[in-house]
C-alpha positions as CSV (number, residue, x, y, z in Angstrom):
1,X,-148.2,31.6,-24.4
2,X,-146.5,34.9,-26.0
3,X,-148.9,37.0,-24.4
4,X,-148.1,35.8,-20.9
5,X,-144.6,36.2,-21.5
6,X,-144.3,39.4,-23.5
7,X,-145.9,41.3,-20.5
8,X,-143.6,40.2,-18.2
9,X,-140.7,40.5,-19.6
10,X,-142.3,44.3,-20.4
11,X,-142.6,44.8,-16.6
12,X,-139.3,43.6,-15.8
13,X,-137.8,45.8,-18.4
14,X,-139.7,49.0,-17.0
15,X,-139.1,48.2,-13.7
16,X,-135.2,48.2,-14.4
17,X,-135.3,51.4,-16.5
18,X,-137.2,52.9,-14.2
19,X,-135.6,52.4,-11.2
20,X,-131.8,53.6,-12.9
21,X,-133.6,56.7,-14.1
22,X,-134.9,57.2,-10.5
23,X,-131.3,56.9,-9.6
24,X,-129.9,59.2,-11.8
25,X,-132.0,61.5,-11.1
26,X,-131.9,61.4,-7.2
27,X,-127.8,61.7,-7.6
28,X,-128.5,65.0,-9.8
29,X,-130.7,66.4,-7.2
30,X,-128.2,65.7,-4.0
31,X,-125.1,67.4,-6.3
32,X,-127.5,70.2,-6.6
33,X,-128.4,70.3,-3.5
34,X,-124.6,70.3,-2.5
35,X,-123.9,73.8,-3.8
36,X,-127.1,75.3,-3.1
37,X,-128.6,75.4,0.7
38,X,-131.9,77.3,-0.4
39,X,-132.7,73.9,-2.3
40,X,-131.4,71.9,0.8
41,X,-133.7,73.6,3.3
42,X,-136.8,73.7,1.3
43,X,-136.5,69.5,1.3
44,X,-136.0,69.8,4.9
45,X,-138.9,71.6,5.3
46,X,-140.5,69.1,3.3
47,X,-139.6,66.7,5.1
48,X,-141.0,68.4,8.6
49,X,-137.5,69.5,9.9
50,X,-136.2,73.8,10.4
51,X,-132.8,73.4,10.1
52,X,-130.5,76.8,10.9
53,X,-127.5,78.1,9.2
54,X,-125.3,75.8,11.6
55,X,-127.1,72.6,10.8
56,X,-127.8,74.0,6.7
57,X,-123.8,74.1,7.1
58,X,-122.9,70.7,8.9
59,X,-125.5,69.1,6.4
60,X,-123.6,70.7,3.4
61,X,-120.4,69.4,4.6
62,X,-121.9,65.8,5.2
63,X,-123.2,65.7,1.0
64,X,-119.5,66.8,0.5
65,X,-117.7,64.5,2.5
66,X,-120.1,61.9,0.8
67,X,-119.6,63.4,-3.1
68,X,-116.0,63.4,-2.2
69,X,-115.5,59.6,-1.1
70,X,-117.5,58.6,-3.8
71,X,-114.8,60.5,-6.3
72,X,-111.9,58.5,-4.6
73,X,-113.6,55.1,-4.7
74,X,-113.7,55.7,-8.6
C-alpha cells in the first residue's frame, strides 16, 4: 500500500515546488526585462513579433505600470 501512496504524494509535492519555482523565476525575468529592452526584444523576437523603439517603449511602460500596481496592492 506505501508504495502506491509514497509516489503520489512525491508527485504532488514536485508538482507544487515546481510550479512556485517556475513562478519565481518567471517574476525575476519580467523585473529584468523591465529595465533592460535588449532582453525585452530578443523575447519578442522569440516569440515571432519586431517590435520598434515606440512599441519597445509602450511595452516597457505596460511591465511598469504592472510592477507598480503590484507594489500598491502589497
Amino acid at each position: 500500500m506505501w508504495n502506491v501512496i509514497i509516489p503520489i504524494i512525491t508527485l504532488i509535492v514536485g508538482l507544487i515546488v515546481g510550479f512556485l519555482v517556475g513562478v519565481f523565476y518567471l517574476r525575476s525575468q519580467m523585473t529584468r526585462m523591465q529595465n533592460n529592452p535588449e532582453m525585452l526584444q530578443k523575447m519578442a523576437k522569440q516569440m515571432g513579433y519586431n517590435m520598434n523603439k515606440q512599441q519597445l517603449n509602450k511595452a516597457q511602460q505596460m511591465l511598469q505600470q504592472q510592477q507598480n500596481s503590484k507594489n500598491r496592492r502589497k
